[in-house]
Backbone as a printed PyTorch tensor [residue, N CA C, xyz], in Angstrom:
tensor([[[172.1270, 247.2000, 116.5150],
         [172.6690, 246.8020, 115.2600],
         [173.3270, 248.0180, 114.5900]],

        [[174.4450, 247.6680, 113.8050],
         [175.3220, 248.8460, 113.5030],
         [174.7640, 249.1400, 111.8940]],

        [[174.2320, 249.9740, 111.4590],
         [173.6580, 250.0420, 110.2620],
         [174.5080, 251.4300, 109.3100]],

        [[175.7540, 251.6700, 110.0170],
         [176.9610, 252.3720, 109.5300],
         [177.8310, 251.4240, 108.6670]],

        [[177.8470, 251.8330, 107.0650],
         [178.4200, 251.2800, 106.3060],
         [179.8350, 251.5130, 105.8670]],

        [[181.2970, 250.9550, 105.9690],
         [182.5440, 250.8060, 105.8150],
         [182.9110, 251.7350, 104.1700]],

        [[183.6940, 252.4600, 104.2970],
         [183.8200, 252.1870, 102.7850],
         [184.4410, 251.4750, 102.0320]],

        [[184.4030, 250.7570, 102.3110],
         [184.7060, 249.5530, 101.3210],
         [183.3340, 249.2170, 100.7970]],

        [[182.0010, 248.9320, 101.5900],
         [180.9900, 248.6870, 101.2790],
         [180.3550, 249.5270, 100.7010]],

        [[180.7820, 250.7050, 100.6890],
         [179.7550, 252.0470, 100.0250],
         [180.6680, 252.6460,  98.7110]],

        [[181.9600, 251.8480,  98.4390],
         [183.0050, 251.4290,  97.4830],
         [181.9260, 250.3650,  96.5820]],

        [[181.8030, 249.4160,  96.7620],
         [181.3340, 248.3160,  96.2330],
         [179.7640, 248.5430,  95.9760]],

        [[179.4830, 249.2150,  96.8490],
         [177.9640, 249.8700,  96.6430],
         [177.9800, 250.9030,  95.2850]],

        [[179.1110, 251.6850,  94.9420],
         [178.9040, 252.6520,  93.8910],
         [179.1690, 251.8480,  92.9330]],

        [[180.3210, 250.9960,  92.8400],
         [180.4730, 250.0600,  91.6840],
         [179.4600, 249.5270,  90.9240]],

        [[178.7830, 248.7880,  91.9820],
         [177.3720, 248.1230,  91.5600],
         [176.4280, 248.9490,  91.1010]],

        [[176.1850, 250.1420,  91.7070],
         [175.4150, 251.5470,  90.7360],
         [176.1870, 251.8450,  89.3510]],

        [[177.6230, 251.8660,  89.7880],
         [177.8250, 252.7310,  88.0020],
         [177.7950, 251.2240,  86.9220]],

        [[178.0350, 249.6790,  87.5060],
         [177.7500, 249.1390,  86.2200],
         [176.4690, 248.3990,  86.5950]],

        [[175.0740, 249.2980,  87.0060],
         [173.8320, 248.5920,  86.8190],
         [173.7700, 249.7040,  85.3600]],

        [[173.9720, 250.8290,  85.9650],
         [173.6270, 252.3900,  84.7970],
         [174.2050, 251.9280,  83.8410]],

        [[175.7090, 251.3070,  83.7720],
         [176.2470, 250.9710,  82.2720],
         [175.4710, 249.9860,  81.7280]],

        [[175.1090, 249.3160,  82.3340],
         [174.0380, 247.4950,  81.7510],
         [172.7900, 248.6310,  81.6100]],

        [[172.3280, 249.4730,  82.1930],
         [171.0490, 250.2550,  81.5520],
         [171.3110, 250.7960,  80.3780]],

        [[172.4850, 251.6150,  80.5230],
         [172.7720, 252.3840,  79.2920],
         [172.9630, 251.7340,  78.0800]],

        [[173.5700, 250.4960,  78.3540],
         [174.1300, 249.3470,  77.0090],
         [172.8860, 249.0210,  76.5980]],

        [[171.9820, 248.6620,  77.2690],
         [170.7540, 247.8350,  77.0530],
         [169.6950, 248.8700,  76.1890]],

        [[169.6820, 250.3970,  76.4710],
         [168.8900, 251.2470,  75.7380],
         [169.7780, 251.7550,  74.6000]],

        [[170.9930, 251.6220,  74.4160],
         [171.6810, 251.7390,  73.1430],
         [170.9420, 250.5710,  72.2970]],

        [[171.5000, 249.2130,  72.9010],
         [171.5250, 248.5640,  71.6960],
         [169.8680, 248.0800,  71.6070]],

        [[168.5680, 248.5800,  72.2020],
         [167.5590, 248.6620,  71.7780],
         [167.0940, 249.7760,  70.1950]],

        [[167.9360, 251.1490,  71.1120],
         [168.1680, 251.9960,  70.3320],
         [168.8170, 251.5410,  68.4970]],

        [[169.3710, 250.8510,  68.4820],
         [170.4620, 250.4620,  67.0440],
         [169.2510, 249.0160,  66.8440]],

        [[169.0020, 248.8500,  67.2610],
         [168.5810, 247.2910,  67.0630],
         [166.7160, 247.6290,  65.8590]],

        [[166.4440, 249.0830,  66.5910],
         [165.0900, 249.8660,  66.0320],
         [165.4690, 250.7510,  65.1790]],

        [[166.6150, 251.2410,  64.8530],
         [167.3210, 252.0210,  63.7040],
         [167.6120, 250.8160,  62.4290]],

        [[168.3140, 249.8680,  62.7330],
         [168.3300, 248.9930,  62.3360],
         [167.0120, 248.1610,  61.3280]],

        [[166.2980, 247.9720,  62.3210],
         [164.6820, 247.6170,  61.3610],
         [163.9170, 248.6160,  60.7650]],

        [[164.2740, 250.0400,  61.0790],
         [163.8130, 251.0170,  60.3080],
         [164.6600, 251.0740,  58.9740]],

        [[166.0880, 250.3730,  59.0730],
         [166.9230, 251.2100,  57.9630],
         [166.1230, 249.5420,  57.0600]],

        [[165.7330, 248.7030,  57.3810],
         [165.6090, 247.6880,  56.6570],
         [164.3280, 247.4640,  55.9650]],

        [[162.9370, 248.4410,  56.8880],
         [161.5490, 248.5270,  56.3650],
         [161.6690, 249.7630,  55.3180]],

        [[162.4290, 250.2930,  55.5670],
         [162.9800, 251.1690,  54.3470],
         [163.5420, 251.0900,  53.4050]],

        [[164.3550, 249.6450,  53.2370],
         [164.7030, 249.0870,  51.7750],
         [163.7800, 248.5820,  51.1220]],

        [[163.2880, 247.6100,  52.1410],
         [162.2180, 246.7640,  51.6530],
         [161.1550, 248.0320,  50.5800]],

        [[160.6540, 248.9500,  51.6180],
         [159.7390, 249.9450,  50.9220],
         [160.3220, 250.2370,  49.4540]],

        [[161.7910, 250.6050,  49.5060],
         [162.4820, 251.1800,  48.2340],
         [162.5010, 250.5920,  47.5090]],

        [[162.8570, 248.9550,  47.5350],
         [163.2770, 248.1590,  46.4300],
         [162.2190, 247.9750,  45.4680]],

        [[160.7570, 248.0170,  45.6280],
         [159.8440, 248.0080,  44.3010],
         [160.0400, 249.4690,  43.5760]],

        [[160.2770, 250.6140,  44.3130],
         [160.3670, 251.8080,  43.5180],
         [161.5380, 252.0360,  42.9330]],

        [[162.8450, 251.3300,  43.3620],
         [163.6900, 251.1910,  42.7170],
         [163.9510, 250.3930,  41.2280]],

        [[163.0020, 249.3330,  41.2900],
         [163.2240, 248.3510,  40.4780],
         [161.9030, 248.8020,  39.6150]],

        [[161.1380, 249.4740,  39.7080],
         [160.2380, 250.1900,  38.9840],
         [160.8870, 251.1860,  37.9280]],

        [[161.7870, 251.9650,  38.5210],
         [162.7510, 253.0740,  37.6340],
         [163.8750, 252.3170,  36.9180]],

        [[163.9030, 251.1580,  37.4770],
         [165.3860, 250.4450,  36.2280],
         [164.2720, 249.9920,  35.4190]],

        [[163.3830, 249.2980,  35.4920],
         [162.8740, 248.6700,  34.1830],
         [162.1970, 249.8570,  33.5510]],

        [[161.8110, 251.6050,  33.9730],
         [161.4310, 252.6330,  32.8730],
         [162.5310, 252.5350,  32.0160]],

        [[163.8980, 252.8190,  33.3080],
         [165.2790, 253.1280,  32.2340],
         [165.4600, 251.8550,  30.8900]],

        [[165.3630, 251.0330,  31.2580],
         [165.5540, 250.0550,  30.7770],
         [164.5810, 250.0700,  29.3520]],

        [[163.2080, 250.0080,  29.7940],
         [162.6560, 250.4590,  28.3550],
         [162.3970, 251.5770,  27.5960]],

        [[163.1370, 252.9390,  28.1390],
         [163.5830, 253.6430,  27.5230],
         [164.8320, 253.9760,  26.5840]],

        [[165.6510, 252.7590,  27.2360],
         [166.8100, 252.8620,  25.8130],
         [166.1470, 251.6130,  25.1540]],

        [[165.3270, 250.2220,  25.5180],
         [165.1510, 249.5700,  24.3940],
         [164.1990, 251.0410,  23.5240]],

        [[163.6780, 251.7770,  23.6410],
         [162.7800, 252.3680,  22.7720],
         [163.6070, 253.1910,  21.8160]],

        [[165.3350, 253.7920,  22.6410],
         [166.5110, 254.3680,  21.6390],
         [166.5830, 253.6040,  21.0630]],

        [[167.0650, 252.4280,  21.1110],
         [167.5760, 251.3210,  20.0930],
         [166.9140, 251.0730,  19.0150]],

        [[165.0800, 251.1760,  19.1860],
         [164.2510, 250.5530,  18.7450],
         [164.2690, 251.8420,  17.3760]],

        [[164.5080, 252.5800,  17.8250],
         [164.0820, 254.0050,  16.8980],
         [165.6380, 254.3700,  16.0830]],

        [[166.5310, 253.7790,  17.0170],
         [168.2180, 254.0970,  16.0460],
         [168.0150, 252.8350,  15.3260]],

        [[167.3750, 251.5470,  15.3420],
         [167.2990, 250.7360,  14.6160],
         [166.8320, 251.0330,  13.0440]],

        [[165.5210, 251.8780,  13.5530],
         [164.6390, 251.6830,  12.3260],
         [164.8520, 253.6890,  11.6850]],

        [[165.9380, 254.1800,  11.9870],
         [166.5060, 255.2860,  11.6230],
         [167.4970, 254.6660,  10.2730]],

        [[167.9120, 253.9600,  10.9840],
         [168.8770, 253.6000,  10.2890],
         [168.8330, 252.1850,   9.0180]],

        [[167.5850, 251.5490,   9.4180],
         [167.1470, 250.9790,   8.1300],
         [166.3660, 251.9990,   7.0990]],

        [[165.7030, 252.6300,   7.3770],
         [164.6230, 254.1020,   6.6000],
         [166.3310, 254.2870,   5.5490]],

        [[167.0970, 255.0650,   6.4280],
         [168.6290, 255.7030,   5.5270],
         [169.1170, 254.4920,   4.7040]],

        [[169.3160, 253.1600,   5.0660],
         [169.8220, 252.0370,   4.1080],
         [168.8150, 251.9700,   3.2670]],

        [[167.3060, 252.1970,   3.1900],
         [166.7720, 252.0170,   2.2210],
         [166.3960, 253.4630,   1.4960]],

        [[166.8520, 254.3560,   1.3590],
         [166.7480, 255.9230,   0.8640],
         [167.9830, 255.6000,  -0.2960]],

        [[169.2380, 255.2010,   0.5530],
         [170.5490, 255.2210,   0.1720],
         [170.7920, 253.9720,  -0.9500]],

        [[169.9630, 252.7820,  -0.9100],
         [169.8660, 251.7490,  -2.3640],
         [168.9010, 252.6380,  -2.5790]],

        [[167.6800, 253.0240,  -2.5530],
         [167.2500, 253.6450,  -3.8520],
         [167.5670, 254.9720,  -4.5110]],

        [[168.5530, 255.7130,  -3.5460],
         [169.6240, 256.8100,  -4.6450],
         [170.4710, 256.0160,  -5.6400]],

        [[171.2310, 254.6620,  -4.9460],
         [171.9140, 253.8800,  -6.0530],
         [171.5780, 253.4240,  -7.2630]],

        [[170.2770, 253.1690,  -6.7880],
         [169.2850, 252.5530,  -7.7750],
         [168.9330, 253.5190,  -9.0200]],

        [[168.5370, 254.7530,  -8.2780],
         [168.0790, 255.6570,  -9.7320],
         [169.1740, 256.3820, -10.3060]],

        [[170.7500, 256.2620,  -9.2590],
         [171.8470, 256.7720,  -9.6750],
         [172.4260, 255.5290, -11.0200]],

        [[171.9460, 254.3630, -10.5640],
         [172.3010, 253.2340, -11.5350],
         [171.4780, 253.7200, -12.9080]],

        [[170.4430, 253.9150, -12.7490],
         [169.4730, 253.5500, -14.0580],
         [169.7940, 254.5700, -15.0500]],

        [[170.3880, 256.3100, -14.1480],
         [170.6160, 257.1500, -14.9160],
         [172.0430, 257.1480, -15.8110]],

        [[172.9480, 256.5260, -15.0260],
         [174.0910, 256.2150, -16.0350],
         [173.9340, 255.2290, -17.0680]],

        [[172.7620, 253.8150, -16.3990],
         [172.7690, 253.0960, -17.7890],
         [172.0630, 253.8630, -19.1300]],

        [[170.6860, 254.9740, -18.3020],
         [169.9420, 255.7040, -19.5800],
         [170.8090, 256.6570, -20.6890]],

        [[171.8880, 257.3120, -19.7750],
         [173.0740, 258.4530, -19.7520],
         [174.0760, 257.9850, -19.6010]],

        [[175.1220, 256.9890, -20.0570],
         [176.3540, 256.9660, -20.4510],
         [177.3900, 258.1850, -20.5520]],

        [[176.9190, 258.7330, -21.7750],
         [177.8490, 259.6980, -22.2800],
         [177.6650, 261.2010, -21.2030]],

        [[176.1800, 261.8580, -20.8990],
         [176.0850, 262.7340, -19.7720],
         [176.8510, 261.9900, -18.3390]],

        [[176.5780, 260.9580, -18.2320],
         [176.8270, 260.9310, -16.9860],
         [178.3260, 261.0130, -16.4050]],

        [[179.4050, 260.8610, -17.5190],
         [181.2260, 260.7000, -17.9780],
         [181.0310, 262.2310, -17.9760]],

        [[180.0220, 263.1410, -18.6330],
         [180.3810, 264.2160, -18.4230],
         [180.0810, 265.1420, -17.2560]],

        [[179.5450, 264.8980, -16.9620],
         [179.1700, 265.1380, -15.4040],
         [180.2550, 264.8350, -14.1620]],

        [[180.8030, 263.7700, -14.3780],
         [181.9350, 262.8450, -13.5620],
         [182.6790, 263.6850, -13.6150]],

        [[182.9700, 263.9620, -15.0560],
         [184.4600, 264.4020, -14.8490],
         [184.5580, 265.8200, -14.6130]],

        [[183.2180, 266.7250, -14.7700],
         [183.4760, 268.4400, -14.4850],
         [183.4660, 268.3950, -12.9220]],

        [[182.7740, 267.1080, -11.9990],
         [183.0840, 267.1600, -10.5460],
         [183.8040, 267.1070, -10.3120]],

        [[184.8770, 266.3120, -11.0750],
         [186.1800, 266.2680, -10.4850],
         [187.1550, 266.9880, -10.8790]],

        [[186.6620, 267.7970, -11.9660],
         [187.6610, 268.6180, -12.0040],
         [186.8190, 270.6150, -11.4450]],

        [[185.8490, 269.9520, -10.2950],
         [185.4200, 271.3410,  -9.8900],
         [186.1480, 270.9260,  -8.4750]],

        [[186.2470, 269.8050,  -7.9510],
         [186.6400, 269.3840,  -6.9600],
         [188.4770, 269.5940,  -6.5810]],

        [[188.8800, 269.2450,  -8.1220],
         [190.4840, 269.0250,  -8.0470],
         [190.9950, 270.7710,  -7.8560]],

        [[190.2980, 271.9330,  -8.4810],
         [190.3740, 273.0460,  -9.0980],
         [189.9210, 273.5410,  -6.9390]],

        [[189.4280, 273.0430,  -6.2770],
         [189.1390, 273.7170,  -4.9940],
         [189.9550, 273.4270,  -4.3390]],

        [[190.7150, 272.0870,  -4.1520],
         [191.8530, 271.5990,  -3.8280],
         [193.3200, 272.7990,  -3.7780]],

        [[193.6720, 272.6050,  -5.1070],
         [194.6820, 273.3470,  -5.9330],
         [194.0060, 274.9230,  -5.1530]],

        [[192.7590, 275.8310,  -5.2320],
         [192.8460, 277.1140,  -3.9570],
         [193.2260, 277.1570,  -2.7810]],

        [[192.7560, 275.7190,  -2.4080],
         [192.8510, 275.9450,  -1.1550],
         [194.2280, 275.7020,  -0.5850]],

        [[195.2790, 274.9040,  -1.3650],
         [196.2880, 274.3480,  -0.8600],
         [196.9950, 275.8610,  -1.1650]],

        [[196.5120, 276.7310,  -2.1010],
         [197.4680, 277.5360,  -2.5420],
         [197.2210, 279.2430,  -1.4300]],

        [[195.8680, 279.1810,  -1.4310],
         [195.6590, 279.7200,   0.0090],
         [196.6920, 279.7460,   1.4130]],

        [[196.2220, 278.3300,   1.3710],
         [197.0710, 278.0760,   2.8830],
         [198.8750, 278.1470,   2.9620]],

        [[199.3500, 277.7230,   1.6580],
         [200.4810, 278.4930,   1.1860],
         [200.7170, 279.8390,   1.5550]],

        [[199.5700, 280.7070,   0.6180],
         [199.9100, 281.9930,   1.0010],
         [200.1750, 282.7810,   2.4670]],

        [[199.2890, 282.1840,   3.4560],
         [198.7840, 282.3850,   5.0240],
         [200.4090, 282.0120,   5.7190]],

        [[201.4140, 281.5550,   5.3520],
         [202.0800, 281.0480,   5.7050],
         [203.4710, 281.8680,   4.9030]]])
């Protein structure tokens, strides 16, 4: 029996070796990606409570800005009616002081004006 192989047959023989190795190689890739894959996904899973843990801190850390610019800012609306308030009572007690008072502000005010415009005149 002739057990000397043609090459054609030892042709067809390597073929069949280089695509068993490629069907090996394909097959441990896409095992390879297929276990990267469920790692990249047991790893969201893991993340998403610690993620969603830090949005709801963030989250109630600006309701707690809000909560505090809220009540900043009612404290000042109620400071600011009761300056009106005792600013009211003193002009009704003080009429005549209070016209005089008015008007030396405004004319300490008009008198800083008139420097300063005359200043910046000069600079020029």
């Amino acid at each position: 029996m002739n057990t000397t192989k043609t090459p054609s047959q030892l042709a067809d023989e390597a073929r069949q070796t280089a695509n068993d190795a490629v069907e090996t190689t394909r097959a441990y890739a896409q095992n390879a990606v297929n276990a990267a894959g469920e790692k990249v996904r047991e790893l969201r899973r893991d993340a998403e409570p610690a993620v969603e843990q830090l949005a709801a801190r963030v989250q109630q850390a600006v309701q707690r800005g809000l909560d505090a610019a809220s009540t900043t800012s009612a404290r000042a609306q109620r400071r600011l009616e009761q300056a009106a308030d005792v600013t009211g009572r003193y002009i009704s007690d003080q009429p005549v002081r209070s016209v005089l008072i008015a008007a030396a502000a405004g004319a300490a005010i008009t008198a800083l004006i008139v420097l300063a415009s005359r200043n910046r005149r000069d600079d020029y």
